[in-house]
C-alpha positions in Angstrom: 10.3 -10.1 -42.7 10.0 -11.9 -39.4 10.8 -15.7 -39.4 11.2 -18.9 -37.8 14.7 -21.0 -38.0 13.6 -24.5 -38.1 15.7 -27.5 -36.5 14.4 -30.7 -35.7 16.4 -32.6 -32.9 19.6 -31.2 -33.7 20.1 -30.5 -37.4 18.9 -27.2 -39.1 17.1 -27.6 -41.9 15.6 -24.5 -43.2 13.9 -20.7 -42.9 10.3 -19.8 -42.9 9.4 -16.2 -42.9 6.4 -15.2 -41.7 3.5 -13.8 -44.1 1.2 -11.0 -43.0 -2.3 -12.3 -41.8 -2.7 -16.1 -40.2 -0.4 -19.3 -40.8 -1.5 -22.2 -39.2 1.2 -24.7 -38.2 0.9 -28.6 -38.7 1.2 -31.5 -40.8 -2.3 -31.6 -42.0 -2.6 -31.0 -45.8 -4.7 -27.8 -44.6 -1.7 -26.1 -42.5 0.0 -23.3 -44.7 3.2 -24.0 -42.8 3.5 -28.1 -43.2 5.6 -30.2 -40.6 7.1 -33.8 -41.2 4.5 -36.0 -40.7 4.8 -37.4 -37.1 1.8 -38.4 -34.9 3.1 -35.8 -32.2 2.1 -33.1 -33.9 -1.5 -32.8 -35.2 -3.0 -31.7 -38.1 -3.8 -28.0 -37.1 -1.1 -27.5 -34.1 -1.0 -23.9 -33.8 -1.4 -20.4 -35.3 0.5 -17.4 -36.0 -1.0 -14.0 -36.5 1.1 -11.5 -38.1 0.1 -8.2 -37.6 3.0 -5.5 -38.9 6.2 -6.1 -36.6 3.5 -8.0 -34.3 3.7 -11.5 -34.3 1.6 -13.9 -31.8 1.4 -17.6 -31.9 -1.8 -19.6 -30.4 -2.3 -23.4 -29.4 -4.8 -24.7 -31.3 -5.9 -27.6 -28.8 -3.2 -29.6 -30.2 -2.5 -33.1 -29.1 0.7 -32.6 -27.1 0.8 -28.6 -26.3 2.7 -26.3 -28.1 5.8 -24.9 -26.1 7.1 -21.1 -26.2 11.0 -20.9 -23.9 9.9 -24.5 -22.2 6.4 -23.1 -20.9 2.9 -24.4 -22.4 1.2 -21.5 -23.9 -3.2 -21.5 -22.9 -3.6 -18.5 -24.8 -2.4 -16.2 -27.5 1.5 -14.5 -26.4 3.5 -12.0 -28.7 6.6 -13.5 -30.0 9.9 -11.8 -29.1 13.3 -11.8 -31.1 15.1 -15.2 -30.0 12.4 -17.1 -28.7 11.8 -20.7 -28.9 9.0 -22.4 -30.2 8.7 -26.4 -29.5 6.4 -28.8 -31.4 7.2 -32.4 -30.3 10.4 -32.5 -31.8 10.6 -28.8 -33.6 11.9 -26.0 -32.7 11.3 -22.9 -34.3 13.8 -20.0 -33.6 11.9 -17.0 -34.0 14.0 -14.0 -35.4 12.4 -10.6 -35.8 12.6 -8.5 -38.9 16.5 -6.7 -39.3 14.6 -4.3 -41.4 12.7 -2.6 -38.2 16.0 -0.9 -37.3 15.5 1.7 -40.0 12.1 1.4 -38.8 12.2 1.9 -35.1 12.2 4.9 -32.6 12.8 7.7 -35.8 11.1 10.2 -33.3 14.2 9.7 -30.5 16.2 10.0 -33.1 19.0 12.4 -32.3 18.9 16.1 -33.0 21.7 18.5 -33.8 21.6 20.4 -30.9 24.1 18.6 -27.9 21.3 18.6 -25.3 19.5 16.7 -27.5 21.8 14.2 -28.4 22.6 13.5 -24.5 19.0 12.8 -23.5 18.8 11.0 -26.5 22.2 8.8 -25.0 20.7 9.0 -21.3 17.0 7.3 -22.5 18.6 4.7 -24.4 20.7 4.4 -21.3 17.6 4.1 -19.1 15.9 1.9 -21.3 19.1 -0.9 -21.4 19.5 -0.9 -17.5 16.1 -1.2 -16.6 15.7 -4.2 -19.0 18.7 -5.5 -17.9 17.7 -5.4 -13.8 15.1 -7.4 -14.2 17.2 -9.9 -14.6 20.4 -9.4 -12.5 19.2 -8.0 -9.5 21.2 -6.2 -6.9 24.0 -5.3 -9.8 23.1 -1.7 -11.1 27.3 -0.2 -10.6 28.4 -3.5 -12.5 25.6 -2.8 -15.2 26.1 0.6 -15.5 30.0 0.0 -16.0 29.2 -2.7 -18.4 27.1 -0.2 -20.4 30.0 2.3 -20.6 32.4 0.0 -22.1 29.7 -1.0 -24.9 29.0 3.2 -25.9 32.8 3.8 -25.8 33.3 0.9 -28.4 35.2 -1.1 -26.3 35.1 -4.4 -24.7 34.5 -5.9 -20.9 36.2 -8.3 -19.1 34.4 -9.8 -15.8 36.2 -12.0 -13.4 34.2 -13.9 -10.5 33.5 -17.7 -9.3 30.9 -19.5 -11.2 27.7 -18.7 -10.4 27.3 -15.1 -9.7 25.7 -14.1 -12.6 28.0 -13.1 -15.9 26.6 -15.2 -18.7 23.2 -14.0 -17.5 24.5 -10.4 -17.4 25.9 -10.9 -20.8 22.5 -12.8 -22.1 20.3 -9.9 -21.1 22.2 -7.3 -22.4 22.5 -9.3 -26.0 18.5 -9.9 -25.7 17.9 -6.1 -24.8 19.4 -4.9 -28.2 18.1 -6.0 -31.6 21.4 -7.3 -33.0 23.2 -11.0 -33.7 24.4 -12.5 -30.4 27.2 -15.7 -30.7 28.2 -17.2 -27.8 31.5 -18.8 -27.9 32.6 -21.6 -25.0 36.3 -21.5 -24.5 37.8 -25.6 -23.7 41.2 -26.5 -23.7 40.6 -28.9 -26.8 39.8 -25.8 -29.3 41.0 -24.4 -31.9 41.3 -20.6 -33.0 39.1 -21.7 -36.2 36.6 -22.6 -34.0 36.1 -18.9 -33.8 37.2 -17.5 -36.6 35.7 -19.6 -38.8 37.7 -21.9 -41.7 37.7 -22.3 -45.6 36.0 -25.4 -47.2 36.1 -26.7 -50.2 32.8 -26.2 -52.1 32.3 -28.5 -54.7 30.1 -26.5 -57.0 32.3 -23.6 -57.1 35.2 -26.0 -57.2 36.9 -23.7 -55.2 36.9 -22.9 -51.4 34.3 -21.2 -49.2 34.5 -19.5 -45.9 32.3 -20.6 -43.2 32.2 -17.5 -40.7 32.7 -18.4 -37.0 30.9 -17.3 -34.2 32.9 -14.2 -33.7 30.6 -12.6 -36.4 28.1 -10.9 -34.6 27.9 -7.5 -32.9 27.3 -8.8 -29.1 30.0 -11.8 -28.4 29.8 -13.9 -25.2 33.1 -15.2 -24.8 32.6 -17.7 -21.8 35.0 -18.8 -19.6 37.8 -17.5 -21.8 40.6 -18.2 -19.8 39.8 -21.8 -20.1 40.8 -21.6 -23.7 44.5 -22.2 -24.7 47.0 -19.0 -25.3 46.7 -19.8 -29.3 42.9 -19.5 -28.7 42.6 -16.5 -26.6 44.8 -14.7 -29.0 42.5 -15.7 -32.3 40.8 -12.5 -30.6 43.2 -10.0 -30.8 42.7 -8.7 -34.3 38.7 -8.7 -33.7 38.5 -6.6 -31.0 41.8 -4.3 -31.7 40.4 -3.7 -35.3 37.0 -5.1 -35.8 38.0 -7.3 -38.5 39.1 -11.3 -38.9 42.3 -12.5 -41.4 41.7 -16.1 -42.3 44.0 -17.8 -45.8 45.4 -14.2 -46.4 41.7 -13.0 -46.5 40.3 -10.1 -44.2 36.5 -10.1 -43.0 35.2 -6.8 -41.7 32.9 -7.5 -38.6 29.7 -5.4 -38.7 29.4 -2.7 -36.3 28.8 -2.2 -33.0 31.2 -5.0 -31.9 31.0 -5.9 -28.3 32.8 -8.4 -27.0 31.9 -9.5 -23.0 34.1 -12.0 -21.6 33.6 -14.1 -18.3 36.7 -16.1 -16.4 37.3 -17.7 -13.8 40.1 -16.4 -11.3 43.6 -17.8 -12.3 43.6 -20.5 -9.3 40.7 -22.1 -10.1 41.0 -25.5 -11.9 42.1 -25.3 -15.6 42.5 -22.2 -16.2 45.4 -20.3 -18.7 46.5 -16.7 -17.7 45.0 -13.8 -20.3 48.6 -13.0 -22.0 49.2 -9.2 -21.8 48.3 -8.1 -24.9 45.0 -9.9 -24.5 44.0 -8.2 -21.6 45.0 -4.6 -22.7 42.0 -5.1 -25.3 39.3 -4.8 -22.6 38.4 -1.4 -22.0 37.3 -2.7 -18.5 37.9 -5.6 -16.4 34.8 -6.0 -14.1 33.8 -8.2 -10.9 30.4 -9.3 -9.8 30.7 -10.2 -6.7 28.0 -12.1 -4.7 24.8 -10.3 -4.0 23.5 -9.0 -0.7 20.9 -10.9 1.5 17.8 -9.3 0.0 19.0 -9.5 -3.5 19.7 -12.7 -3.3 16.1 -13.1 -1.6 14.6 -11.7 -4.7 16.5 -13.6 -7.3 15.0 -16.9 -6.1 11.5 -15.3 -6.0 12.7 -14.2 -9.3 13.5 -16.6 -10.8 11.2 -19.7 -9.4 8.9 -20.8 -11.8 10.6 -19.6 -15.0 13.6 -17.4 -16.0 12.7 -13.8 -16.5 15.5 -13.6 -19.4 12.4 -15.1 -21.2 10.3 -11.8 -21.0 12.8 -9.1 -21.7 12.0 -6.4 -24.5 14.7 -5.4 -27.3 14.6 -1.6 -26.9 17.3 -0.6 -29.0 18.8 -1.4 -32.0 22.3 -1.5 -33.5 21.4 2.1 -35.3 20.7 3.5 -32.3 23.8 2.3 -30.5 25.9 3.8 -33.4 24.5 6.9 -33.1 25.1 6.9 -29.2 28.6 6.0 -29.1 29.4 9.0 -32.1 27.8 11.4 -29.2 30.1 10.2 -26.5 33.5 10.7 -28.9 31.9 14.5 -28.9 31.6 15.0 -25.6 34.2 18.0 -24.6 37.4 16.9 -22.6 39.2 20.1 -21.5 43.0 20.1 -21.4 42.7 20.6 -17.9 40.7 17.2 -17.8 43.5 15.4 -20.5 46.3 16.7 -18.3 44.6 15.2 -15.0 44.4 11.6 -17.1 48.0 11.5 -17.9 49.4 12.8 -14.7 47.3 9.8 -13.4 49.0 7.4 -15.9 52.0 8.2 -15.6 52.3 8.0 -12.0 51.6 4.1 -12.7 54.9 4.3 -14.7 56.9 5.5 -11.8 55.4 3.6 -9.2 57.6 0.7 -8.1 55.4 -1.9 -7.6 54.2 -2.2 -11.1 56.6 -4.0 -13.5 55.4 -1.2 -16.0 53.0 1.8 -16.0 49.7 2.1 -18.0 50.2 2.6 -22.0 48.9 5.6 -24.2 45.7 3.0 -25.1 45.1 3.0 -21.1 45.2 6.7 -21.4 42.9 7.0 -24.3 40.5 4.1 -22.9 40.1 6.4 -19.7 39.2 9.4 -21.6 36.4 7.6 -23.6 35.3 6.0 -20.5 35.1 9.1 -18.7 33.2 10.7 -21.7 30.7 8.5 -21.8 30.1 8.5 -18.0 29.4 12.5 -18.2 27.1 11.9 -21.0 25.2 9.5 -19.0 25.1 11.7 -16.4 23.5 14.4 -18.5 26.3 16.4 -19.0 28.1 17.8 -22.4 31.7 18.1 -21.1 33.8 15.7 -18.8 35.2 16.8 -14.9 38.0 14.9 -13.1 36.1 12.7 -11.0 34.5 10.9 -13.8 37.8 10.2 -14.9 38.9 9.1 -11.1 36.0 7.1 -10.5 36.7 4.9 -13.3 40.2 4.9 -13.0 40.3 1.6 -11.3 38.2 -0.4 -13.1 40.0 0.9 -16.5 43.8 0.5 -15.2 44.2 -2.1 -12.8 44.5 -5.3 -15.0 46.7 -3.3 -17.1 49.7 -3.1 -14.5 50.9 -6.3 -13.4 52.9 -6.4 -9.9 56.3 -7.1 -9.3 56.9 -10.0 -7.5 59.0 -8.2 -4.6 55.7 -6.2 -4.1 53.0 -8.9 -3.4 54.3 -8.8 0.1 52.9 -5.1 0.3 49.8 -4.9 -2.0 47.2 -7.4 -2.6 47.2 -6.1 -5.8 47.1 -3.7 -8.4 43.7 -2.5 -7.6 45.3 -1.1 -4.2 48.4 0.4 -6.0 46.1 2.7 -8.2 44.2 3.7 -5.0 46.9 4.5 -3.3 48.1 6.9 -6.4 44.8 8.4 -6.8 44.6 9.6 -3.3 47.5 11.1 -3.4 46.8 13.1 -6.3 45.7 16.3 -5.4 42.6 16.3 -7.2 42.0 20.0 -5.6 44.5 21.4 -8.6 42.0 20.0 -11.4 38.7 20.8 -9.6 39.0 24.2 -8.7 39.3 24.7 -12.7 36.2 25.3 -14.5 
């Protein structure tokens, strides 16, 4: 059942799921849903119609205006998962129903043939970048690379300057999927509990309780991570290696799909602490932004100048869904023609002086997966070279750190791995079917 998570000022105090039909909203003795009794908020404020999974909410000439995301509403608007309701001083988190996932879409629900289950990939594809562009403009590569990391079950790692657009990217893509979204702000001052979560004592168990963190969700923002201490940083390691969290001797399985999207800063910028190695070999990907072009920055301040359009994105997928999507890309076929091109690739970075060492077996099986689910989007039931080539970079650079003695030849490693992939003959794996 759909519902509203109350909080007033800062302090939540309670649930109300929605009923079927109307609720009016107030502090009048007449209002089914009853407020504290404060003179900013009348007697009738507002109205919800429920309708099925349709839910709409309706000033009812109150004295101060009732608020949906910061905007007054005139007339009635539908309610979508994670927006805000304000009354004076309440806020009402609206939360859809978790139910409609085994509700939703059962007609695109894959079939057993393959070509069915690859347009079923590619429309659920379609649906999540389209959503997503309407928010980040001028960003459909980074998007789409972002969207391959999330179907291969892996995670994404972007590094730019402030301001170009990664919390938003990571925002949208949380608020385009009918799942739980934490965000989680690295500082120096925290602690890895702060993400893991910690043990109380509970006094009427007379026993201890765990309090989960905000790494239990399926779509994790981890802002600004490199601004978090190396203890910190590597509280994520057992998450995202094997989807589960160890706190007191006690393991917690994290709910599936588990996406974890992590902004930072580059390393010279004020405060920031290095990703240790390990750390970084857990993103599938490692992403930049970049700033946009002249007319897409144009249209992101016409975009964006009387409210933010994050406000009016759809969910058009579900976690369900999702599942289903990345099983198709583990069955997409990878020849041994296609296997052998991936490791003569990696271990090329193993004999190339300029890395301290070469790319690991992960790296190798991270490309693979990345280049399945790249021939799946692209409507195709088997993998060729070049999707494995095209994301080579993106997959292997921050996994091969430079030697020292080479910084005076490369910029870095990005230009190693280009270096190796042109020299591959990629005529040998091509003319092979």
């Amino acid at each position: 059942m759909p519902k509203f998570i109350i909080q007033d000022g800062y302090r939540h105090i309670g649930e109300f799921s929605i009923p079927e039909g109307k609720t009016t909203i107030g502090r009048g003795d007449t209002a089914t849903f009853r407020l504290k009794q404060d003179k900013g908020i009348s007697r009738l404020h507002c109205q919800v119609m429920r309708t099925k999974d349709k839910v709409t909410i309706e000033d009812l000439n109150s004295r101060n205006g009732t608020f949906v995301n910061s905007m007054p509403i005139h007339v009635p608007i539908e309610l979508r998962h994670l927006d805000t309701v304000q009354i004076n001083n309440i806020l009402l988190s609206y939360s859809e129903d978790d139910d409609k996932n085994e509700n939703t879409n059962h007609d695109m629900a894959p079939q057993k043939s393959e070509k069915d289950n690859i347009d079923f990939l590619v429309s659920i594809v379609e649906k999540l970048k389209n959503n997503i562009s309407k928010v980040v403009r001028g960003k459909d590569d980074v998007i789409t690379k972002v969207l391959i990391a999330f179907l291969c079950d892996g995670h994404v790692l972007l590094e730019d300057v402030p301001g170009v657009g990664k919390t938003k990217l990571a925002r949208t893509l949380a608020r385009s999927l009918r799942t739980v979204f934490k965000r989680i702000q690295f500082t120096p001052d925290m602690l890895p509990n702060d993400i893991t979560g910690v043990s109380i004592f509970n006094e009427a168990i007379h026993g201890f309780s765990f309090i989960p963190g905000p790494i239990f969700g399926n779509v994790i923002l981890a802002d600004e991570i490199n601004r978090g201490t190396p203890r910190v940083q590597s509280s994520l390691l057992e998450s995202m290696a094997e989807g589960k969290v160890t706190v007191d001797s006690v393991s917690h399985i994290l709910n599936k799909p588990f996406f974890v999207i992590a902004t930072q800063n580059p390393a010279d910028f004020h405060g920031t602490y290095p990703l240790p190695e390990a750390q970084l070999d857990r993103f599938l990907m490692k992403l930049n932004m970049g700033y946009p072009d002249e007319d897409a920055e144009i249209d992101i301040l016409n975009n964006q100048m009387t409210e933010d359009p994050i406000n009016h994105i759809e969910r058009v997928t579900n976690s369900n869904e999702i599942l289903l999507c990345q099983n198709i890309v583990r069955n997409i076929h990878v020849s041994p023609q296609v296997k052998n091109y991936i490791v003569t690739l990696v271990r090329e970075t193993r004999k190339h002086p300029a890395f301290i060492y070469g790319a690991s077996p992960r790296a190798s099986l991270a490309l693979m997966r990345a280049s399945q689910c790249q021939a799946a989007m692209n409507g195709r039931d088997h993998v060729l070279p070049r999707d494995a080539r095209d994301l080579a970079v993106d997959v292997l650079s921050h996994r091969l750190p430079l030697r020292l003695q080479a910084r005076a030849e490369w910029n870095n490693s990005t230009n190693v791995l280009q270096s190796i992939i042109e020299h591959l003959p990629m005529e040998r794996w091509e003319k092979i079917k």
